[in-house]
C-alpha positions in Angstrom: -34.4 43.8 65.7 -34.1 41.5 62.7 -37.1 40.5 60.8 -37.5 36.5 60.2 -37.7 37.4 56.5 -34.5 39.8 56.5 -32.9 36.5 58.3 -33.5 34.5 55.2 -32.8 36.9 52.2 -29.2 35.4 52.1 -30.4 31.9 52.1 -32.8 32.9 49.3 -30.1 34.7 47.3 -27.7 31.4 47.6 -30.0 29.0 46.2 -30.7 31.4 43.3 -27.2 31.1 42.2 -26.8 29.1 39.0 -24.2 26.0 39.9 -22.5 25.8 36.6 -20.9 29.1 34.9 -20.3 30.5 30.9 -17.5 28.6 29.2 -17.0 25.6 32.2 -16.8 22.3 30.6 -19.1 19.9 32.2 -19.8 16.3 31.4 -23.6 16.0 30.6 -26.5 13.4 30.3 -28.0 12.4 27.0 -29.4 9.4 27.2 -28.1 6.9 29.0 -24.4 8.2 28.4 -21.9 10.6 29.5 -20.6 13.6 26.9 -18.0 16.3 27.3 -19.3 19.3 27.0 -18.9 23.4 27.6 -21.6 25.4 28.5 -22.0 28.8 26.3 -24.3 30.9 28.0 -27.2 29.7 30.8 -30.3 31.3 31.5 -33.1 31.4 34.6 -36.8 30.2 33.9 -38.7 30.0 36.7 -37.2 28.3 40.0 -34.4 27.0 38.1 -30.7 27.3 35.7 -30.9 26.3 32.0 -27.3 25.9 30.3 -27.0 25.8 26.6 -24.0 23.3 26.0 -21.8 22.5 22.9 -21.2 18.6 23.3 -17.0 18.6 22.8 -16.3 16.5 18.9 -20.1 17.0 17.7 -21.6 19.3 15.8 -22.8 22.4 16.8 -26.2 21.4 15.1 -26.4 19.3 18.0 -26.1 22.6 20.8 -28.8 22.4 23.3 -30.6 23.8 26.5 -30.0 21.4 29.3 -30.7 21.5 33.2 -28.3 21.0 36.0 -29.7 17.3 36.7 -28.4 16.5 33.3 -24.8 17.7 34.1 -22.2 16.9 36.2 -18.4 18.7 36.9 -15.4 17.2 34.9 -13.6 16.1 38.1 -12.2 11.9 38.6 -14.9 10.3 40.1 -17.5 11.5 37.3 -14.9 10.6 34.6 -14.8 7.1 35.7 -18.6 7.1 35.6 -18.7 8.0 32.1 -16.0 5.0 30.9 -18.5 2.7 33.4 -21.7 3.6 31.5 -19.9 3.8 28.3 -18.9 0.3 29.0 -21.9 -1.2 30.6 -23.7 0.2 27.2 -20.8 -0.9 24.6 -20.9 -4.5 26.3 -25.2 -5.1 26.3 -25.3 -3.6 22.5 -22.4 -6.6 21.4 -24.4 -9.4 23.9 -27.2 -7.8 21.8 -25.8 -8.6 18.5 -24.2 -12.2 19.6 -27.7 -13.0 21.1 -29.0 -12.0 17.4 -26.3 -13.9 15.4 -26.8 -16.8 17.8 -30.7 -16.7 17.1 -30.4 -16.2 13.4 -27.8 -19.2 12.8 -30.5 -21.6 14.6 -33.3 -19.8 12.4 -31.3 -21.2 9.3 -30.1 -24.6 10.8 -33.3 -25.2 11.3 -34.6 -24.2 8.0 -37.6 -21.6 9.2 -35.9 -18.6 8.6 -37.2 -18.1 5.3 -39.7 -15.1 4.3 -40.3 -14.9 8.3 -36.9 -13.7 9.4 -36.7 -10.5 11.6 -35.0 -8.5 9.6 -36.5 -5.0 9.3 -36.9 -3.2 5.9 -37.9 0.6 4.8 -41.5 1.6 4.2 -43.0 1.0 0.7 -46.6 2.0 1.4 -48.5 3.0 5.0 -49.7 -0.8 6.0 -52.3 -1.2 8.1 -50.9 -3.7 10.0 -52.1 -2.6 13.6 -49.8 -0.1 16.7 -46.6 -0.9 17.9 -45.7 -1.6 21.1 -46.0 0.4 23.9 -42.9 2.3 23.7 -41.4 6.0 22.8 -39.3 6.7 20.0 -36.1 6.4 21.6 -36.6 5.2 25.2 -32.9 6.0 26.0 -33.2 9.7 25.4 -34.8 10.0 28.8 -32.3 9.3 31.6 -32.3 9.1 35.7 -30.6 12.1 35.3 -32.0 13.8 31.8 -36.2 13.6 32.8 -36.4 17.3 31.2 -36.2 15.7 28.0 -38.9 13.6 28.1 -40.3 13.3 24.9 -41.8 9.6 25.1 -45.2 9.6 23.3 -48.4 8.2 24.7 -49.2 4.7 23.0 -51.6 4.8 20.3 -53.4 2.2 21.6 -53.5 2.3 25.8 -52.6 -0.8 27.2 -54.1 -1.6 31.1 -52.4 -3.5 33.6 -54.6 -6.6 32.7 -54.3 -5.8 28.8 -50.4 -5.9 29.8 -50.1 -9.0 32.0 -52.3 -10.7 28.8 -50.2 -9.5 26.0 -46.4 -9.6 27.2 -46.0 -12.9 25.9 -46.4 -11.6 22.5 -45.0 -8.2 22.4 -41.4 -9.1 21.7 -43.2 -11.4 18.7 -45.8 -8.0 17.6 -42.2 -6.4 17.1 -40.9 -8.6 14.7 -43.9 -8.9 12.8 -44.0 -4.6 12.5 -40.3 -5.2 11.0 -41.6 -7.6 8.4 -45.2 -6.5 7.7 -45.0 -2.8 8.3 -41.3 -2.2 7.0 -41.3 -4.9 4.2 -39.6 -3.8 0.8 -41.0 -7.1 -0.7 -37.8 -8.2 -1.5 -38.2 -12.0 0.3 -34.6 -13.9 -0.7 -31.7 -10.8 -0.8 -28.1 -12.5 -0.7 -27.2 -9.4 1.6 -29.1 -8.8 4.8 -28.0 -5.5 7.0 -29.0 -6.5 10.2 -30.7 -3.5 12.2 -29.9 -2.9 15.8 -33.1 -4.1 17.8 -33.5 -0.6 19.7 -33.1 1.0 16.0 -36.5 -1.4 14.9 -38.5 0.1 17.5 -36.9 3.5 15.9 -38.5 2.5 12.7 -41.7 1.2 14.6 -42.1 4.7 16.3 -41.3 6.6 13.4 -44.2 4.3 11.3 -46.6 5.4 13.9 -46.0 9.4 14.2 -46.4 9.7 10.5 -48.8 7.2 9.2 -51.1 7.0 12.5 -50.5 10.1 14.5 -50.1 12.2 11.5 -46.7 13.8 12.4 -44.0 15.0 9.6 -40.8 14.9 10.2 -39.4 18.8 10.6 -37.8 19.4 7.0 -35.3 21.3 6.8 -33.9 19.1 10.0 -32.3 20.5 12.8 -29.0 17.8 12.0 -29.2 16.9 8.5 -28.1 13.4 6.8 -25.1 15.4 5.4 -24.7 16.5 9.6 -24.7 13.1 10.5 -22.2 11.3 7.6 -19.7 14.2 8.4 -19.7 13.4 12.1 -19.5 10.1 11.9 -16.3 11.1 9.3 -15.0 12.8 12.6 -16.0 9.9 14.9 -13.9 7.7 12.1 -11.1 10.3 12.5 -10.7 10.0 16.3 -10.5 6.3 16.3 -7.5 4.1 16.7 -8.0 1.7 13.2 -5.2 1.8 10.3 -5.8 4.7 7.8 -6.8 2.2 4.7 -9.8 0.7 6.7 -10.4 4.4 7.4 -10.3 5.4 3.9 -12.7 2.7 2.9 -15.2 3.1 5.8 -14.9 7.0 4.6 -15.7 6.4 1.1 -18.6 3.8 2.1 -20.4 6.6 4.1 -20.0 9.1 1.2 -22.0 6.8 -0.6 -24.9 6.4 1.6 -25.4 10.4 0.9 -25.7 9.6 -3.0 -27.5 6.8 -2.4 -29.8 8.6 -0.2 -30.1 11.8 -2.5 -31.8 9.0 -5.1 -33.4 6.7 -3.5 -35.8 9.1 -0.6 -38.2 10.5 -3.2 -39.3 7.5 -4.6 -38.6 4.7 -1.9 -38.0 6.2 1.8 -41.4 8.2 2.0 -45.0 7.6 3.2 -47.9 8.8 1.6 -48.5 11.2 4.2 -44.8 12.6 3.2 -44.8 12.9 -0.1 -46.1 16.3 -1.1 -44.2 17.6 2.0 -40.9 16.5 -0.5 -42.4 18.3 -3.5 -43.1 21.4 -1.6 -39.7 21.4 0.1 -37.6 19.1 -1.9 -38.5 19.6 -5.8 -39.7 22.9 -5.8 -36.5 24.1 -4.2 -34.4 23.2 -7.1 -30.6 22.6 -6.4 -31.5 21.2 -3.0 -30.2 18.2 -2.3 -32.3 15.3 0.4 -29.3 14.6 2.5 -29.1 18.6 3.0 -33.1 19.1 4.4 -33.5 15.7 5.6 -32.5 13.7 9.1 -32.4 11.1 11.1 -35.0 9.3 10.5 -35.2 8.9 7.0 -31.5 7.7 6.9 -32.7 4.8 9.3 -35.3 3.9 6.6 -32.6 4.0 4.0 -30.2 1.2 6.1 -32.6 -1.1 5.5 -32.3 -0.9 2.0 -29.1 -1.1 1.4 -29.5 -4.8 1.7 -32.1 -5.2 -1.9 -29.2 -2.5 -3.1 -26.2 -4.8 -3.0 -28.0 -7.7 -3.9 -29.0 -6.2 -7.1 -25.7 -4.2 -7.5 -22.7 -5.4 -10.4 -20.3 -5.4 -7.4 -18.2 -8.3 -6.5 -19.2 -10.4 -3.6 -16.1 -9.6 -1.5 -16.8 -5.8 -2.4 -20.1 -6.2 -0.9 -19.0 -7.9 2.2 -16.9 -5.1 2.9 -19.5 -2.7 2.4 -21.6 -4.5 4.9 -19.4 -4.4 7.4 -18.7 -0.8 7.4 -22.9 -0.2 7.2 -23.0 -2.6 10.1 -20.4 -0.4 12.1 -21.8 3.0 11.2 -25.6 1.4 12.8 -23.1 0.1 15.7 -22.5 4.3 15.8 -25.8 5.3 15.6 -27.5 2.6 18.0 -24.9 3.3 20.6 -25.3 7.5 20.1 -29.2 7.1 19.5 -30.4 9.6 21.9 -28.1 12.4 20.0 -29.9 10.8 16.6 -33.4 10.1 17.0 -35.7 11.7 19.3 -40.0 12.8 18.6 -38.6 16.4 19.0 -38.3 16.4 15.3 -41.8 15.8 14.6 -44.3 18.0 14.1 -47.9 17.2 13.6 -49.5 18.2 9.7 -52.0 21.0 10.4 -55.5 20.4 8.2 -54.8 22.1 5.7 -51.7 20.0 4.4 -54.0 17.2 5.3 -56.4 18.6 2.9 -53.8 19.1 0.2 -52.2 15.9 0.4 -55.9 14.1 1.1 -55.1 12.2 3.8 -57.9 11.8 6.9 
């Protein structure tokens, strides 16, 4: 006689086994996109497989655990998925950028787009200029099929069903006013104006209200640095089908963002709350350089910047159109890759006692 639980030990033991195996390359979720990847080792926690996977072309800073809803084998039917959400993605961020250019020439035709254009700028001081939205840092981090990286934050001010119904009409407004107000660098008539990617201002929004309002420090030294991220985007710049002097140039523009970050995130590209985090990690650690212990976030502050920067540089105008345009492509890269860039993961909150030190409440 066979027992009804010796009738299931097979069925038990099959569901246990782990659907992906060491050194398959899958293609996997992050964000709303597709990425090649191989998986280097995989591991059981509780009911379920983790895989740790090496996206294929990134850097391995950028290694992770992932779950088997976020993956998906390398056969034709998923590869076509990928070049559908890759291009469903590629064509709402350039309707996104017509839409802008679209809205902006009508702002200046009809003379109003002076001192109250949407243009977001970096943090000069921690404004208290009210929340943002209700919205995470990077929304598109979490996908239908990447839910185990859900790292959405809870609004700082909850909104109700009624608050919401009341206030939708102005949210899309509340965001602009953030960019201006909160992000201002006071600099009202620059002759060059980097325009920021509109999921990149809620970025800036988000990042405004972890460190300044929820009291959260960006994790120093990063986990992808700002040298990380200019030397895959190098890469990226390799791999793409443009002529080698437009490389070169593009090259040599994002080399330049590392010096000009290395001078400008002491005294421009920190909050208050930030600022003796720098000295104690920064300063006091002598040959360091920013771009090497800093990330993401504070690169994001630096773009808009760059602006005030060419408008006070020596350089010729058609110099600093070109310049522009290569800024504006490397934000095209990180708006279109921003669930690899920015995510709340790299926050941490300040415990009291830095608090204390730094005397903020």
């Amino acid at each position: 006689f066979t027992s009804t639980r010796d009738l299931f030990t097979p069925l038990k033991r099959h569901r246990m086994q782990p659907k992906f195996n060491a050194d398959e390359k899958v293609l996997c979720f992050h964000g709303p996109l597709l990425y090649e990847a191989k998986i280097l080792r995989s591991k059981k926690e509780g009911g379920s497989y983790m895989y740790f996977v090496h996206y294929q072309g990134w850097n391995k800073n950028w290694d992770e655990w992932v779950t088997e809803p976020r993956m998906l084998k390398q056969i034709a039917e998923n590869f076509e998925k990928q070049k559908k959400l890759l291009a469903t993605h590629m064509a709402q961020t350039k309707a996104n950028k017509q839409a802008k250019k679209v809205e902006k020439a009508k702002k200046v035709k009809g003379g109003s787009d002076s001192g109250s254009n949407s243009r977001a700028s970096t943090p000069v001081s921690d404004r208290p200029a009210g929340r943002p939205p209700k919205r995470s840092l990077a929304d598109d981090e979490v996908s239908t099929s990447s839910r185990d990286d859900d790292v959405s934050n809870p609004p700082s001010t909850p909104v109700t069903t009624k608050e919401s119904s009341r206030k939708k009409g102005r949210r899309e407004e509340s965001v602009e006013d953030l960019c201006g107000t909160v992000l201002s660098d006071d600099v009202a008539d620059n002759k060059y104006v980097i325009d920021i990617p509109e999921e990149l201002k809620y970025v800036l929004i988000n990042d405004w209200d972890l460190v300044v309002h929820q009291k959260q420090l960006f994790k120093v030294p990063a986990k992808v640095t700002v040298s990380n991220i200019i030397e895959q985007y190098i890469m990226h710049l390799a791999s793409q089908d443009i002529c080698p002097a437009r490389r070169s140039v593009a090259t040599e523009v994002i080399k330049g963002l590392g010096e000009y970050f290395n001078v400008s995130v002491g005294p421009q590209l920190l909050y208050g709350i930030e600022k003796l985090q720098y000295k104690e990690d920064c300063e006091s650690a002598g040959a360091v350089q920013p771009v090497d212990i800093y990330g993401s976030a504070h690169l994001l502050r630096l773009m808009v910047k760059i602006g005030g920067y060419l408008s006070c540089s020596n350089y010729q105008e058609p110099n600093c159109k070109v310049i522009e345009e290569h800024i504006d492509d490397f934000l095209t890269y990180l708006d279109m890759n921003r669930s690899m860039f920015f995510t709340s993961k790299n926050y941490t909150p300040a415990s009291p006692e830095y608090l204390a030190k730094c005397g903020s409440k």
